[in-house]
C-alpha positions in Angstrom: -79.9 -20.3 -102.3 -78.8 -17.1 -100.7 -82.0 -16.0 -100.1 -83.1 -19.7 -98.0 -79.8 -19.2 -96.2 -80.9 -15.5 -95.2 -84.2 -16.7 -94.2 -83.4 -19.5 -92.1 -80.3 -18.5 -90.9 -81.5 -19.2 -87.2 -82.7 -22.5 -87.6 -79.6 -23.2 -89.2 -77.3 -21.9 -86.7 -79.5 -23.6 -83.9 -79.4 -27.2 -85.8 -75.0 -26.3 -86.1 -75.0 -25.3 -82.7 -77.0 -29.0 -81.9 -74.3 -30.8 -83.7 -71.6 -29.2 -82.2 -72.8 -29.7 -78.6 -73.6 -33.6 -79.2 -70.0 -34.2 -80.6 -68.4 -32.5 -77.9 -70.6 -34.4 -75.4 -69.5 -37.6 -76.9 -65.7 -36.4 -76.7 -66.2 -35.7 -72.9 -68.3 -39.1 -72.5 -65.3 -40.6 -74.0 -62.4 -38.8 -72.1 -64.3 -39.9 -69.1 -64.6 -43.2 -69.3 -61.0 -43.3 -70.7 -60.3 -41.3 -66.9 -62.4 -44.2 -65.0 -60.6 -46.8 -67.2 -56.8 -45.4 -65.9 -58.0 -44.9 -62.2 -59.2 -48.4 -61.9 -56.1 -49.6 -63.5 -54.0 -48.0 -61.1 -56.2 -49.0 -58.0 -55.8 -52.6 -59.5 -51.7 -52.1 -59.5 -51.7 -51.3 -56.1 -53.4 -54.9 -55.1 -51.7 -57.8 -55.2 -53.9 -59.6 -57.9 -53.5 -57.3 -60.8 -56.0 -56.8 -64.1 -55.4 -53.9 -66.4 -58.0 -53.3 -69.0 -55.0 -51.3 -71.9 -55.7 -50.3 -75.2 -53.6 -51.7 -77.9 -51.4 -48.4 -78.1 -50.7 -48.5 -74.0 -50.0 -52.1 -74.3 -47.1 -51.6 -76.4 -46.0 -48.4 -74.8 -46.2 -50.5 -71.3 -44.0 -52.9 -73.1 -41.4 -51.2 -74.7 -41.4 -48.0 -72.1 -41.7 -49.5 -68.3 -39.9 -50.4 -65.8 -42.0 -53.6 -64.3 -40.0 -56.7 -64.1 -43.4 -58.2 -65.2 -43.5 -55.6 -68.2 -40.0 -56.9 -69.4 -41.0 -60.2 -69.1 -44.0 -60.3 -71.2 -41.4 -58.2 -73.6 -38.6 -60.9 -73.6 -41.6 -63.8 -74.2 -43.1 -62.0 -77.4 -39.4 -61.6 -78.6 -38.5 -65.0 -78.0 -42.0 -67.0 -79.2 -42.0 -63.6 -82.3 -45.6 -62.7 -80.9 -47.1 -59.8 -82.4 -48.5 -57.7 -79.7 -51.2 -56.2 -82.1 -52.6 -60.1 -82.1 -53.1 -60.3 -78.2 -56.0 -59.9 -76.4 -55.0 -60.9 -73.3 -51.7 -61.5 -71.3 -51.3 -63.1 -67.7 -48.3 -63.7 -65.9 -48.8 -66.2 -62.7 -45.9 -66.3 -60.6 -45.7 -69.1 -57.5 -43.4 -68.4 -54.9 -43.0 -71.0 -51.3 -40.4 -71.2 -49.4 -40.4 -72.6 -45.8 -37.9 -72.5 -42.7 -38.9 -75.5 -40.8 -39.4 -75.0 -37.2 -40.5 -78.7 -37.4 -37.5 -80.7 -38.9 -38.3 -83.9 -41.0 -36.1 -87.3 -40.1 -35.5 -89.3 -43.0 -33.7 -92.6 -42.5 -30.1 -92.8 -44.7 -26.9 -94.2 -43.9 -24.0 -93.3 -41.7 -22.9 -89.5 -42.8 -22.5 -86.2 -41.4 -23.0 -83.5 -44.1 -24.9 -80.9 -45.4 -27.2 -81.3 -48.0 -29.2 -78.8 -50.8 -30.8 -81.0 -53.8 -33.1 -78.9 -56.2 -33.0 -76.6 -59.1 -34.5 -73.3 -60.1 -37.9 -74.4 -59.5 -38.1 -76.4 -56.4 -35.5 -78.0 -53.9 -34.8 -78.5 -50.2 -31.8 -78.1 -48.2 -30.6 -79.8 -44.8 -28.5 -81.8 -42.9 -27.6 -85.6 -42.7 -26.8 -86.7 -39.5 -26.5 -89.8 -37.6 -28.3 -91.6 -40.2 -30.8 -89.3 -40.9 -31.6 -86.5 -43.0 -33.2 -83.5 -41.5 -34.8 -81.6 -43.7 -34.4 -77.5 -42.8 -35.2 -75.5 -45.6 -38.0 -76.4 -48.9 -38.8 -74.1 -51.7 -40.9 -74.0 -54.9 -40.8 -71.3 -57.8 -42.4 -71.4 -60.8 -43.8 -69.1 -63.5 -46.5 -69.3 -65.9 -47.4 -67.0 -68.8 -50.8 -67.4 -70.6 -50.9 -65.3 -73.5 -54.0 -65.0 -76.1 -52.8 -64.9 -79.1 -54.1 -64.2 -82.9 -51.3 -65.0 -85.8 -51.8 -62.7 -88.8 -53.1 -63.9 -92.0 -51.0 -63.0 -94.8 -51.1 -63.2 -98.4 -47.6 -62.2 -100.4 -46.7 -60.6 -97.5 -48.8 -58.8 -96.4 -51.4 -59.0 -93.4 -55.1 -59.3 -94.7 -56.7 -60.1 -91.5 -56.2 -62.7 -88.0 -56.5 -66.4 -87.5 -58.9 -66.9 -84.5 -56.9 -66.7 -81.2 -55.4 -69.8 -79.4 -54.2 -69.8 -75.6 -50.6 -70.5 -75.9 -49.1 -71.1 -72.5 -44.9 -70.7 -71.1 -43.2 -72.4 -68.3 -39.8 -72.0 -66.8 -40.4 -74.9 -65.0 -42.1 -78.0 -67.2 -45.1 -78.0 -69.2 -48.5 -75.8 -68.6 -51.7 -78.2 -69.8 -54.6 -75.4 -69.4 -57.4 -77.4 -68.7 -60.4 -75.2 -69.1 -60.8 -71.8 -70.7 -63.8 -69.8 -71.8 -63.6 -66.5 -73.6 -65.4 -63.2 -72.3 -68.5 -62.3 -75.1 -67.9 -58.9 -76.4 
């Protein structure tokens, strides 16, 4: 044995040498697509539309370490619905925001007053004045947020998780219902 290793100690060292320079070739491979991953995430956070492709572990330290109002959010929902965020896939937060100053007033026909008005809630309402029977309409607004979350429940069996049920799209409102009409997942 001694003696082979002797002999061929070159083609050895060559075919270790091989080896060693194909796993460290994959490593850099890997650490740069990791880099293109985490630039294109941040050029994504500094356009209005946000995507970010995370891993499962920068997921949960997004969730539990940053400062983004939409960050706590998404926090506060798995809390409150006891999501798992091992089981997501994917997480979108849709926020709606309108609110108009009229220029243009609207004249509405009402009876003999002369007060203010503001009718609405947290998710839509108008405010104005009612005078000489009408109301004219000064101020609308409309705010309403929608979470989407793709979520897979963990089988268990006496307690203890032995795989995932397929994922469902399970959808939040602060304002009413969410009926997602359409949805078709990305092939791996």
């Amino acid at each position: 044995m001694i003696t082979l290793l002797l002999k061929y100690w070159k083609e050895i060292l060559a075919i270790l040498m091989v080896i060693a320079i194909s796993v460290l070739a994959n490593m850099l491979y890997n650490t740069s697509q990791d880099k293109a991953r985490a630039e294109e995430n941040v050029r994504q956070m500094q356009l209005i539309n946000t995507t970010l492709t995370l891993t499962s572990k920068e997921f949960k330290d997004l969730l539990s370490k940053s400062e983004q109002r939409t960050a706590k959010h998404i926090d506060s929902l798995f809390k409150a619905n006891k999501i798992n965020p091992k089981g997501v896939q994917e997480a979108h937060n849709i926020v709606n925001n309108y609110y108009k100053k009229d220029s243009t007033n609207i004249y509405i026909p009402v009876t003999n007053a002369l007060t203010p008005i503001s009718v609405g809630d947290q998710c839509w309402g108008f405010s104005g004045i009612m005078n000489n029977q009408k109301l004219e309409i000064k101020e609308k607004y409309f705010h309403s947020e929608i979470d989407l979350v793709d979520y897979a429940k963990p089988k268990k069996f006496l307690f203890i998780r032995v795989g995932w049920h397929p994922p469902e799209l399970k959808s939040f409102s602060d304002c009413g219902t969410v009926t997602v009409r359409s949805y078709k997942r990305a092939k791996k």
